[in-house]
BALOBA-1460 file (C-alpha; in Angstrom, 3 decimals):
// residues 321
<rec num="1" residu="x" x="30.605" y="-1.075" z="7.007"/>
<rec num="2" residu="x" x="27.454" y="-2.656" z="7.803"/>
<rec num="3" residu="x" x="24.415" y="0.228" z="8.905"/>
<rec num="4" residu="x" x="23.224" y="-0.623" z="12.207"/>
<rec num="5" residu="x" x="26.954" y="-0.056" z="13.863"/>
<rec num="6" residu="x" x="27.741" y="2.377" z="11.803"/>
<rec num="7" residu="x" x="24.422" y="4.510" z="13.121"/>
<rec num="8" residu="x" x="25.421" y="3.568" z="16.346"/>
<rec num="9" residu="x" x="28.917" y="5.122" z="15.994"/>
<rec num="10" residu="x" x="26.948" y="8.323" z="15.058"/>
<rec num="11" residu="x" x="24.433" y="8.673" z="17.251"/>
<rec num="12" residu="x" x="26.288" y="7.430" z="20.686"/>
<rec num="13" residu="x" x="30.339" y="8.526" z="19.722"/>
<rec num="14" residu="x" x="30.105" y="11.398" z="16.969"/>
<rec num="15" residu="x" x="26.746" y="13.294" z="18.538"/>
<rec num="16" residu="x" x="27.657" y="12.102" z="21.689"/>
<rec num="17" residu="x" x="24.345" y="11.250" z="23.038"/>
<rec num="18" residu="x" x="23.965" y="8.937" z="26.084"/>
<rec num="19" residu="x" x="22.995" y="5.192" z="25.661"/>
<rec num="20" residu="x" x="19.804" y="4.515" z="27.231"/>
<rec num="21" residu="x" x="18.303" y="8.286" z="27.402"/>
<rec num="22" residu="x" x="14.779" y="8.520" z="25.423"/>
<rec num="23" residu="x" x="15.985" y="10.554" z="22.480"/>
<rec num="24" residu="x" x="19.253" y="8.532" z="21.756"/>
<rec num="25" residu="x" x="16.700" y="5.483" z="21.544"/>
<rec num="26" residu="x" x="14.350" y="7.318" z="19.199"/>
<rec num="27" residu="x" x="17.097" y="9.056" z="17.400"/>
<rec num="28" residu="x" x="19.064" y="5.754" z="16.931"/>
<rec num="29" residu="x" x="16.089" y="3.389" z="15.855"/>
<rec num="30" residu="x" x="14.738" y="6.590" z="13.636"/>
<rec num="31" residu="x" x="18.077" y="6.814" z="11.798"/>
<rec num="32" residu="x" x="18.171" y="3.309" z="11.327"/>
<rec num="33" residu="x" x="15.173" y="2.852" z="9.929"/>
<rec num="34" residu="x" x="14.935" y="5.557" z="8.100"/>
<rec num="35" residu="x" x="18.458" y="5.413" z="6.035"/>
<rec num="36" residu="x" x="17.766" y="1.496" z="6.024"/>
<rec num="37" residu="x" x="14.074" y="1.558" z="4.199"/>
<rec num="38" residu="x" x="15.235" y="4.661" z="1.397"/>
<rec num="39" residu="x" x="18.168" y="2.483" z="0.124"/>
<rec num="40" residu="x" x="15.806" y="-0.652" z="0.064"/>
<rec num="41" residu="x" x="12.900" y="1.457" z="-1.990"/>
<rec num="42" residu="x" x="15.528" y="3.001" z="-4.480"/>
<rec num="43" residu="x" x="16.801" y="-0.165" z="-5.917"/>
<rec num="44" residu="x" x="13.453" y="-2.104" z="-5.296"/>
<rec num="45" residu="x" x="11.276" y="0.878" z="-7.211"/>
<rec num="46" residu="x" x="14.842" y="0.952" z="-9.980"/>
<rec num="47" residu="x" x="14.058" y="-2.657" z="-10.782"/>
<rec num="48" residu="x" x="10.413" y="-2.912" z="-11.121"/>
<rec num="49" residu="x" x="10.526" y="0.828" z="-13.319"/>
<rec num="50" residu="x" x="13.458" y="-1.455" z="-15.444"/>
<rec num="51" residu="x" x="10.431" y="-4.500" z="-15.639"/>
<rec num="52" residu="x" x="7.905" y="-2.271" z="-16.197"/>
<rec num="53" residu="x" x="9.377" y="-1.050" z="-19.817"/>
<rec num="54" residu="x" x="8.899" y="-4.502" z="-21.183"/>
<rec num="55" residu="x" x="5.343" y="-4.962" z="-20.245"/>
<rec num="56" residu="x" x="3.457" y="-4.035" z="-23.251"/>
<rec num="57" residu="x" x="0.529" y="-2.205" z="-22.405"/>
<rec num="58" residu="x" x="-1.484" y="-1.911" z="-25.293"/>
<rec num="59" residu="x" x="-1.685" y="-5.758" z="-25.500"/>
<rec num="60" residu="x" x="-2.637" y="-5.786" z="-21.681"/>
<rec num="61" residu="x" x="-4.801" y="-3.374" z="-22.197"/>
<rec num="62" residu="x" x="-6.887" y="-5.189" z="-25.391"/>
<rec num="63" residu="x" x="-6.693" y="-8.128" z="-22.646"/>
<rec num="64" residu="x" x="-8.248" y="-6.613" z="-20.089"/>
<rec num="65" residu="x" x="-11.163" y="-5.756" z="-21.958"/>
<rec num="66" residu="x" x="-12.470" y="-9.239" z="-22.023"/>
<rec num="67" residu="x" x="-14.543" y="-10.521" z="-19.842"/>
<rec num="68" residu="x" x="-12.360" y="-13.993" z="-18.620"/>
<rec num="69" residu="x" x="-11.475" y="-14.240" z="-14.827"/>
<rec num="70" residu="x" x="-8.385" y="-13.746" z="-15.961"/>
<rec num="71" residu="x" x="-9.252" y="-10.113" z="-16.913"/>
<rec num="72" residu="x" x="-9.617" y="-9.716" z="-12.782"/>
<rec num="73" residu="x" x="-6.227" y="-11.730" z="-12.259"/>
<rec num="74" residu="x" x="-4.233" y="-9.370" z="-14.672"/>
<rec num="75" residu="x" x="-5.431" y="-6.017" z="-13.888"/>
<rec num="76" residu="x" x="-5.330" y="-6.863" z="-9.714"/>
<rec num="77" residu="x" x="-1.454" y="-7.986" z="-10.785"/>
<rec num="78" residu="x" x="-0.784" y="-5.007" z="-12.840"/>
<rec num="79" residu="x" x="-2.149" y="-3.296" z="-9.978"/>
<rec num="80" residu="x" x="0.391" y="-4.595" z="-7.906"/>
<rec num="81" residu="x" x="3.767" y="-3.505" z="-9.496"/>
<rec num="82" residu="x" x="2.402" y="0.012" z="-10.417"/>
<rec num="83" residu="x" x="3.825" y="2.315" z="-7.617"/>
<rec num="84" residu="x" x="0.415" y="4.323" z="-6.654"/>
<rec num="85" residu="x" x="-1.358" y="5.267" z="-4.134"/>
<rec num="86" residu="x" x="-5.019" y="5.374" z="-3.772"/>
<rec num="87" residu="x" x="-5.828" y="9.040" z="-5.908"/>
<rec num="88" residu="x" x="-2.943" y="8.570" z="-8.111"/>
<rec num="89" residu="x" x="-4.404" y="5.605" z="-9.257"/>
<rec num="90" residu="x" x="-7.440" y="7.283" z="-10.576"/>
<rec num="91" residu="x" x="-6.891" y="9.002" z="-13.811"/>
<rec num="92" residu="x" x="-5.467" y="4.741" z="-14.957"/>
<rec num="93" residu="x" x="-8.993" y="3.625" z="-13.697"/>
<rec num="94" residu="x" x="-10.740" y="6.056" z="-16.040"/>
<rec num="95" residu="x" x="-8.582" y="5.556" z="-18.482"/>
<rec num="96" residu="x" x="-9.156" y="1.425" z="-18.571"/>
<rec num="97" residu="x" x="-13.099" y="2.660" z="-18.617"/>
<rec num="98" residu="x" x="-12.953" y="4.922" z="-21.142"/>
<rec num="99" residu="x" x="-10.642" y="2.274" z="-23.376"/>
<rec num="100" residu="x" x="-13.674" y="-0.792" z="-23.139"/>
<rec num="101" residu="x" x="-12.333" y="-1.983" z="-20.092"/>
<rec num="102" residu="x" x="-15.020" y="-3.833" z="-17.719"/>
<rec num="103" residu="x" x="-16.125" y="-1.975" z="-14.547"/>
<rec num="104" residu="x" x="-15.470" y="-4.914" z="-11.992"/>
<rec num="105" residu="x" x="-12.014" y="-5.290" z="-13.531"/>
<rec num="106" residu="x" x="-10.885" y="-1.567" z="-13.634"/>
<rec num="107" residu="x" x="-12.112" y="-1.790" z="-10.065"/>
<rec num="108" residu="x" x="-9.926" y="-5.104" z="-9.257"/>
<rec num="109" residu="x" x="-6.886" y="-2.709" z="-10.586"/>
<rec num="110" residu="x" x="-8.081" y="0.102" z="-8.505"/>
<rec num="111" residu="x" x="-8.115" y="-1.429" z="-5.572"/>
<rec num="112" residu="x" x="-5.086" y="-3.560" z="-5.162"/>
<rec num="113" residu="x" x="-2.745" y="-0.358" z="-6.655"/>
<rec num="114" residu="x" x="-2.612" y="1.352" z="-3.330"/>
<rec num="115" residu="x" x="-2.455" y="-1.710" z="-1.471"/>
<rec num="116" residu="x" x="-0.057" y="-3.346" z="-2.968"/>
<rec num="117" residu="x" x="3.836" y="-1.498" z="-4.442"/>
<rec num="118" residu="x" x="7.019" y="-2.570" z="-4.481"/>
<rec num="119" residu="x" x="8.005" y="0.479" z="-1.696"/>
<rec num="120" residu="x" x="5.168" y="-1.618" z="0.750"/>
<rec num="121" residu="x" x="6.846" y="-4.465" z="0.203"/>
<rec num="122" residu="x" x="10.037" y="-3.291" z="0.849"/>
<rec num="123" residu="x" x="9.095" y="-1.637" z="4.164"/>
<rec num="124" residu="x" x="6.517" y="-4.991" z="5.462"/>
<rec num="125" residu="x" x="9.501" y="-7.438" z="4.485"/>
<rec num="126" residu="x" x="11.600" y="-5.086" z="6.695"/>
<rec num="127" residu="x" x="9.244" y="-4.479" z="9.388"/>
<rec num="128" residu="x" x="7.272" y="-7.441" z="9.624"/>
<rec num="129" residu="x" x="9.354" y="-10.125" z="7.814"/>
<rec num="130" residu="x" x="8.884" y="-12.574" z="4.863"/>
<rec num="131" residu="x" x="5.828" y="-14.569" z="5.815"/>
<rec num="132" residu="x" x="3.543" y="-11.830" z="7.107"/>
<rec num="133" residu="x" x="4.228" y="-9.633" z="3.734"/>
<rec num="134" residu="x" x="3.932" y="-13.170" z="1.133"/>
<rec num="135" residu="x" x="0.961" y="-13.573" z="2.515"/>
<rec num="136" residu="x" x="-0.499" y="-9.709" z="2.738"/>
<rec num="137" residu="x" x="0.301" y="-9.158" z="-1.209"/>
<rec num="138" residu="x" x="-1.677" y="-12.701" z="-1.438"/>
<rec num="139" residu="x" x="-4.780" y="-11.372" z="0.695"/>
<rec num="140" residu="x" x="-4.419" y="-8.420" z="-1.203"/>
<rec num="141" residu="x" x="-4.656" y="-9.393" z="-4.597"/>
<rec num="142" residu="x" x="-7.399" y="-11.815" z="-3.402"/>
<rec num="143" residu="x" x="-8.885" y="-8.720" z="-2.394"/>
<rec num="144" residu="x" x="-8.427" y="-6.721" z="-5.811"/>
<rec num="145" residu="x" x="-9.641" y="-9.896" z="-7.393"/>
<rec num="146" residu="x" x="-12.946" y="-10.793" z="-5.791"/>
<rec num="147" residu="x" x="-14.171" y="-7.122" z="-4.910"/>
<rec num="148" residu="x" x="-13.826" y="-6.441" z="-8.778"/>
<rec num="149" residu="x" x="-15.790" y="-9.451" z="-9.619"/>
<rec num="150" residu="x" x="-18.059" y="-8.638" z="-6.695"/>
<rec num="151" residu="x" x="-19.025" y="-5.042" z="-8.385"/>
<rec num="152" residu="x" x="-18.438" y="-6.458" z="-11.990"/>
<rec num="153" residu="x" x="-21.582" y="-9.348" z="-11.323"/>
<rec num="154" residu="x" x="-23.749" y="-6.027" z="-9.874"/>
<rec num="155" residu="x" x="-24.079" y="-4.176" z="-12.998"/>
<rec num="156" residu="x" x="-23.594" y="-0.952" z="-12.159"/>
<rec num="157" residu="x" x="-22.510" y="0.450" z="-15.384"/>
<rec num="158" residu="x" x="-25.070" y="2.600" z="-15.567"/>
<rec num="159" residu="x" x="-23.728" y="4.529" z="-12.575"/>
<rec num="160" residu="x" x="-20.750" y="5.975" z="-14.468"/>
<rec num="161" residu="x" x="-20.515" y="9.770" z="-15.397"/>
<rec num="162" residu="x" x="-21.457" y="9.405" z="-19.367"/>
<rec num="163" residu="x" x="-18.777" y="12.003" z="-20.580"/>
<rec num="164" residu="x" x="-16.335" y="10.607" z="-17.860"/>
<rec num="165" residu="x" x="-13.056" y="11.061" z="-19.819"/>
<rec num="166" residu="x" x="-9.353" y="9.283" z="-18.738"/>
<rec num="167" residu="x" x="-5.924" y="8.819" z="-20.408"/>
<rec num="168" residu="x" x="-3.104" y="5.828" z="-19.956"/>
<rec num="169" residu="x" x="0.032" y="6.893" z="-19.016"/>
<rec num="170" residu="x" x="2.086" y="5.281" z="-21.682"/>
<rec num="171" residu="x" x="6.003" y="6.248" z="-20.835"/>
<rec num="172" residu="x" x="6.553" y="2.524" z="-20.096"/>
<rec num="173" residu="x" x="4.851" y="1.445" z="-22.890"/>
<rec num="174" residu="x" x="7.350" y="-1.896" z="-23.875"/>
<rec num="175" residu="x" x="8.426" y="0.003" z="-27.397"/>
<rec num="176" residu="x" x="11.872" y="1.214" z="-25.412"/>
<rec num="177" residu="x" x="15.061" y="-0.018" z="-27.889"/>
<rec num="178" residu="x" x="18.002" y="-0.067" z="-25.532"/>
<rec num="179" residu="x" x="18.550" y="-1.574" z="-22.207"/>
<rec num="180" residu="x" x="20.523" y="1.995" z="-21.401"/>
<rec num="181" residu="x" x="16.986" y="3.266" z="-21.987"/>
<rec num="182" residu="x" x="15.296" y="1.133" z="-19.781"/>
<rec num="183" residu="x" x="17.400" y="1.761" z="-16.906"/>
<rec num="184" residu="x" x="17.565" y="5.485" z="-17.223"/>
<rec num="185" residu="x" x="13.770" y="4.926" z="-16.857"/>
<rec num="186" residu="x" x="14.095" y="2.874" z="-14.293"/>
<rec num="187" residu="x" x="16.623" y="5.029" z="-12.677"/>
<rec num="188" residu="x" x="13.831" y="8.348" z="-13.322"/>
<rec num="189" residu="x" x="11.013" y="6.684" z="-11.860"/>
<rec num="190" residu="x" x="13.284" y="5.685" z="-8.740"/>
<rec num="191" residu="x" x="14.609" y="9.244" z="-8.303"/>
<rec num="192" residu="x" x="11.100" y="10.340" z="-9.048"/>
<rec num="193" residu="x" x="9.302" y="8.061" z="-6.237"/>
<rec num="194" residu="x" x="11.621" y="8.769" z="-3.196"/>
<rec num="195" residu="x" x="11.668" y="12.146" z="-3.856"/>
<rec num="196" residu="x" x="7.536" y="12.290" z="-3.958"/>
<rec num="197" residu="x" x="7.474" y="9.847" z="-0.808"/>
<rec num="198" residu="x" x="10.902" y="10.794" z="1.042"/>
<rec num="199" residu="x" x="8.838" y="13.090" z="3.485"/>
<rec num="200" residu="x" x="6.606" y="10.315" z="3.915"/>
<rec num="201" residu="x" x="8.958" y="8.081" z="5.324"/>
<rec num="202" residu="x" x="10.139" y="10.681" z="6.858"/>
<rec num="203" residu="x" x="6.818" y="11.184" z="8.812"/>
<rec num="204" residu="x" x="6.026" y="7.965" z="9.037"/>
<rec num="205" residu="x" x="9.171" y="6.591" z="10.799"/>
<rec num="206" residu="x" x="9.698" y="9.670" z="12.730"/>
<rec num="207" residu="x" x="6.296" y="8.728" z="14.693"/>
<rec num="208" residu="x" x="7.203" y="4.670" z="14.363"/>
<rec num="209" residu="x" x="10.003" y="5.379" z="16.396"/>
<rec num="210" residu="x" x="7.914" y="8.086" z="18.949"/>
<rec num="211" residu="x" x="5.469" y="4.899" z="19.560"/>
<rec num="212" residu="x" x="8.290" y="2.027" z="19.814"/>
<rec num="213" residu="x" x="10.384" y="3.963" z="22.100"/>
<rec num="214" residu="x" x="7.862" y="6.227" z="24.150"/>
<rec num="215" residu="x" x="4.142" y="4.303" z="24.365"/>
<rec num="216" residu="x" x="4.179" y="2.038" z="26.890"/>
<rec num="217" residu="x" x="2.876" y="-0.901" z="25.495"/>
<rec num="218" residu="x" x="0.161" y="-1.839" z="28.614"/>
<rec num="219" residu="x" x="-1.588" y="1.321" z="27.240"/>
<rec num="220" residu="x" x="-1.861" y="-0.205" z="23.330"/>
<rec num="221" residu="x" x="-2.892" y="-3.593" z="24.887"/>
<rec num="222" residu="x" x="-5.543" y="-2.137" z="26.920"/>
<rec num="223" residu="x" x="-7.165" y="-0.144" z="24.318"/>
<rec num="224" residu="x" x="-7.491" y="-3.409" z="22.102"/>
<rec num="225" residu="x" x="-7.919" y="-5.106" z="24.940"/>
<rec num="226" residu="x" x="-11.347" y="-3.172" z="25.442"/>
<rec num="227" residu="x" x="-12.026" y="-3.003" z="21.646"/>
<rec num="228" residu="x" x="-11.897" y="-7.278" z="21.685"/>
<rec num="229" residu="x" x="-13.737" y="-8.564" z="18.793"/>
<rec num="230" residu="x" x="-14.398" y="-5.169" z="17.438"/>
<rec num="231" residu="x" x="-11.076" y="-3.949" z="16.786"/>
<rec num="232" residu="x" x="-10.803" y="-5.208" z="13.607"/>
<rec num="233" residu="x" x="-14.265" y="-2.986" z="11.941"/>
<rec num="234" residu="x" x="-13.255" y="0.147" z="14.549"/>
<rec num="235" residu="x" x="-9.784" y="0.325" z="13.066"/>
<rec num="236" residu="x" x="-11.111" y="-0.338" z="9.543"/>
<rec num="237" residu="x" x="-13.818" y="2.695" z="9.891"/>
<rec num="238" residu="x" x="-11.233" y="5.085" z="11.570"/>
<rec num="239" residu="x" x="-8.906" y="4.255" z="8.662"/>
<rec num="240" residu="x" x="-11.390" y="5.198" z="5.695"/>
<rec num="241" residu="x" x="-11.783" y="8.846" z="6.537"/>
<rec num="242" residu="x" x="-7.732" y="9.520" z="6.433"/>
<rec num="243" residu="x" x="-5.271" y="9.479" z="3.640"/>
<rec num="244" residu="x" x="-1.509" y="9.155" z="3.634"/>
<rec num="245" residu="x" x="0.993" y="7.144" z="1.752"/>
<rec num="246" residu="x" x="1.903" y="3.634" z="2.457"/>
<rec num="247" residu="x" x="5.364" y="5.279" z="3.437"/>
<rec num="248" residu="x" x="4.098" y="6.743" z="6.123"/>
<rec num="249" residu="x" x="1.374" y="4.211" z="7.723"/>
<rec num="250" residu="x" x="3.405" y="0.668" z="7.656"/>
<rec num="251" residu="x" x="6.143" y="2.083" z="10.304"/>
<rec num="252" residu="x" x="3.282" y="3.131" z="12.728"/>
<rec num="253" residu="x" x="1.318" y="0.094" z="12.200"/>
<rec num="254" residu="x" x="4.538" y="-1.705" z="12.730"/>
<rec num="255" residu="x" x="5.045" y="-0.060" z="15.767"/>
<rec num="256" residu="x" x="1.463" y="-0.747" z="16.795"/>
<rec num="257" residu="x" x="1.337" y="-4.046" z="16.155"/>
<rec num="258" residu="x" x="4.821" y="-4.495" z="18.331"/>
<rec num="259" residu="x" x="3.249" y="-2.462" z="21.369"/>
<rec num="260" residu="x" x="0.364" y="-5.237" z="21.397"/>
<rec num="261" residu="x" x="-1.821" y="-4.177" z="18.868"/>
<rec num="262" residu="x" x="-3.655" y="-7.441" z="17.425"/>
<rec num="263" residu="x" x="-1.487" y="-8.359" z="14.274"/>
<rec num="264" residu="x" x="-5.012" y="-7.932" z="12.232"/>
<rec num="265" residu="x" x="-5.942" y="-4.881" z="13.648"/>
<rec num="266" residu="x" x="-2.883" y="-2.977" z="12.923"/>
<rec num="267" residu="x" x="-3.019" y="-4.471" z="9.004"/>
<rec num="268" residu="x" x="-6.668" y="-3.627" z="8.857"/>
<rec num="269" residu="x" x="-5.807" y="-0.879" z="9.831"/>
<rec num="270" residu="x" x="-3.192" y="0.185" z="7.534"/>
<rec num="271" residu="x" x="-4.951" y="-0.886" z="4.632"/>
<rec num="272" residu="x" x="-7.964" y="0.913" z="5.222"/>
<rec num="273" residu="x" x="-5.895" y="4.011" z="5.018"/>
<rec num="274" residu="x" x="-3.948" y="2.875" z="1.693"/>
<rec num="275" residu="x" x="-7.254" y="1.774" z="-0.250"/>
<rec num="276" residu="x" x="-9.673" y="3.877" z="1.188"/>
<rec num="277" residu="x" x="-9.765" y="7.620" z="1.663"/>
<rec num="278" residu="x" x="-11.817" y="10.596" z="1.798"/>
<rec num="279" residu="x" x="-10.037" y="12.331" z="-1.400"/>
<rec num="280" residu="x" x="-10.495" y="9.237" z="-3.174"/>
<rec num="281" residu="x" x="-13.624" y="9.354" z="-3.486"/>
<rec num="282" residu="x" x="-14.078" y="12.906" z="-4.007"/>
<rec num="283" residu="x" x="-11.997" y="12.527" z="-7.145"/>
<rec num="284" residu="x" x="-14.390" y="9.142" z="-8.282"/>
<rec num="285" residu="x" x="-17.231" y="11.683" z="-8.349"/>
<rec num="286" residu="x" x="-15.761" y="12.802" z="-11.048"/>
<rec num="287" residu="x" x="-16.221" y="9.341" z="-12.841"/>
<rec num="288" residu="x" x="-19.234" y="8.060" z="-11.272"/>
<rec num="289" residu="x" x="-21.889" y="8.679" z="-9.078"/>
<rec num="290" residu="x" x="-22.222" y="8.384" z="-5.705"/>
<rec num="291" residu="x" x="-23.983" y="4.648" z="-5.205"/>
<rec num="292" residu="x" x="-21.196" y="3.122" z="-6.726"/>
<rec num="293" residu="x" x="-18.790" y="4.822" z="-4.663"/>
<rec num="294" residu="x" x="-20.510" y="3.391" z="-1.571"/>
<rec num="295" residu="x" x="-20.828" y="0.317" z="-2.722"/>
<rec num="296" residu="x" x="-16.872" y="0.620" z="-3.621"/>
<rec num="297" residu="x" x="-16.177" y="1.557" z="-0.549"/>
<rec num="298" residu="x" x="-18.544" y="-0.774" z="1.140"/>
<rec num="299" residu="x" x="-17.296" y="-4.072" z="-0.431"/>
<rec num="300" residu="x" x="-14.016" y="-2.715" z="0.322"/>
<rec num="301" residu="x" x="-14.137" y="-2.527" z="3.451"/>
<rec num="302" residu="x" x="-15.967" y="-5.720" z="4.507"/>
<rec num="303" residu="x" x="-12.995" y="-7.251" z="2.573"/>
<rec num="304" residu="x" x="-10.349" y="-5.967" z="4.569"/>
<rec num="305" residu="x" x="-12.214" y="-6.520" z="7.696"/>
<rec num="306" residu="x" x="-12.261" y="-10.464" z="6.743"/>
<rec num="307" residu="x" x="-8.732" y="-10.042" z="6.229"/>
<rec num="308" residu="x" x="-8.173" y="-8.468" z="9.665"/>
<rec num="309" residu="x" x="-9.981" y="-11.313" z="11.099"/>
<rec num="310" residu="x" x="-8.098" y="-13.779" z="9.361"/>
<rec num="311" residu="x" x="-4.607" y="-12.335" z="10.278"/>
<rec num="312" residu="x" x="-5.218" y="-12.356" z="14.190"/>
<rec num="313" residu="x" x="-6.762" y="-15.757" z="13.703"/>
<rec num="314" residu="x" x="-3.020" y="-16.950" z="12.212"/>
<rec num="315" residu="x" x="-1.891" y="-14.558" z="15.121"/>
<rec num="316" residu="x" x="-3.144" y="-16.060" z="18.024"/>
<rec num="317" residu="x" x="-3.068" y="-20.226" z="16.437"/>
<rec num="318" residu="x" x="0.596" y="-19.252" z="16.025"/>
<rec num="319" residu="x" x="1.146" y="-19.559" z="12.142"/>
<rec num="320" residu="x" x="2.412" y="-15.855" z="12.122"/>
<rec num="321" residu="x" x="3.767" y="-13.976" z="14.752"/>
């Protein structure tokens, strides 16, 4: 039975509701959605945990400690199918510094983790389709890539906490025998996600579905409308200060983005709150001191500003829609 009658049958024969009314629209589209995107991240998250087990790490990990642009390439790409979000990410960034790794490349790996997962993909190539999430992952890891380098060519070293200690998590280490094994891993670390981000969606949904159904879309026009060229940096900087899991902010931004929210904006947006947060860098203090956060968080920034820009650029020459 395929889901989107089936959810129909539920909401409008079995509950009974009436086609049309407010909450049958939110409860259908939520429903949808929500059963829809869970399904998607469990066998998306089972695969890449399956991958994961043959990646060995302590051979990445003697790799990264060069100093090649490469280094920045591989740790922005490792980055990429590790399923983190911005603070969970952490104790693998001290734990690259504390191994030798350089600081611009444990950065490049710090800051494309959050941004980019195999559970965002899943919900952008759902939400926003196949072009607009190829080329987010590639703005992203162009992102990782060149803010590492950025902070790797300033020499900041010096900022780091001297006794700043950090471990590698090394279940997934590429030593597992069996293929059974691998998949039972893979099968854990799927179980484990949705069950650590289920609420997320949840939330995140829940409110995707409020704003699609109940906003009027003249009212998110007019507000970006007024913004104009300074949407992009306002949605960045309100962004920064909150934290939440990608789960949770690509349905809003979705619906954002479909009530007339510049395509740019509503990324910019979403990434600022992915990358960026308040708790982050409370736990980097612990690591380093506070200049280099800034300067983190400054370079950050300004890069996913450009990429705002760039998206409503494509936006409105018609290239993505």
């Amino acid at each position: 039975m395929q889901l989107k009658p089936a959810i129909d049958w539920l909401v409008y024969s079995l509950i009974g509701l009436e086609p049309g009314k407010p909450f049958a629209e939110i409860l259908d589209f939520f429903l949808y959605d929500y059963v829809k995107i869970l399904f998607l991240l469990f066998c998306m998250i089972f695969i890449i945990g399956v991958l994961r087990t043959f990646l060995p790490r302590e051979r990445l990990r003697a790799f990264l400690s060069g100093h090649s642009g490469w280094s920045y390439a591989a740790a922005s790409m490792f980055g990429a199918v590790t399923p983190f979000c911005s603070c969970s990410s952490i104790p693998i960034f001290m734990g690259f510094l504390s191994a030798g790794v350089p600081l611009g490349v444990s950065f490049a790996f710090l800051i494309t983790s959050p941004l980019i997962n195999e559970y965002l993909v899943v919900l952008m190539l759902g939400f926003f389709g196949p072009l607009i999430t190829l080329l987010y992952v590639l703005t992203g890891l162009a992102l990782g890539i060149s803010c590492g380098f950025l902070i790797g060519r300033m020499k900041m070293e010096g900022y780091l906490v001297p006794d700043m200690q950090g471990s590698i998590d090394d279940e997934a280490n590429g030593t597992m025998p069996t293929l059974s094994a691998r998949m039972r891993f893979g099968l854990e670390e799927a179980r484990s996600i949705i069950s650590k981000i289920g609420l997320w969606v949840l939330v995140g949904v829940g409110l995707g579905a409020f704003i699609h159904n109940m906003v009027p879309s003249e009212a998110i026009q007019s507000v970006s409308a007024r913004a104009g060229v300074w949407s992009v940096p306002i949605a960045t900087i309100l962004g920064v200060p909150m934290y939440g899991s990608s789960a949770a902010i690509v349905p809003i931004a979705v619906a954002l983005f479909q009530k007339g929210m510049p395509l740019g904006t509503a990324l910019s947006f979403m990434m600022a709150i992915s990358a960026l947060s308040l708790p982050e860098a409370v736990m980097l203090r612990r690591a380093m001191r506070l200049p280099l956060i800034l300067v983190f968080f400054s370079i950050t920034a300004f890069g996913i500003i450009l990429i705002g820009y760039l998206f409503n650029g494509l936006s409105n020459l018609g290239f993505v829609r």
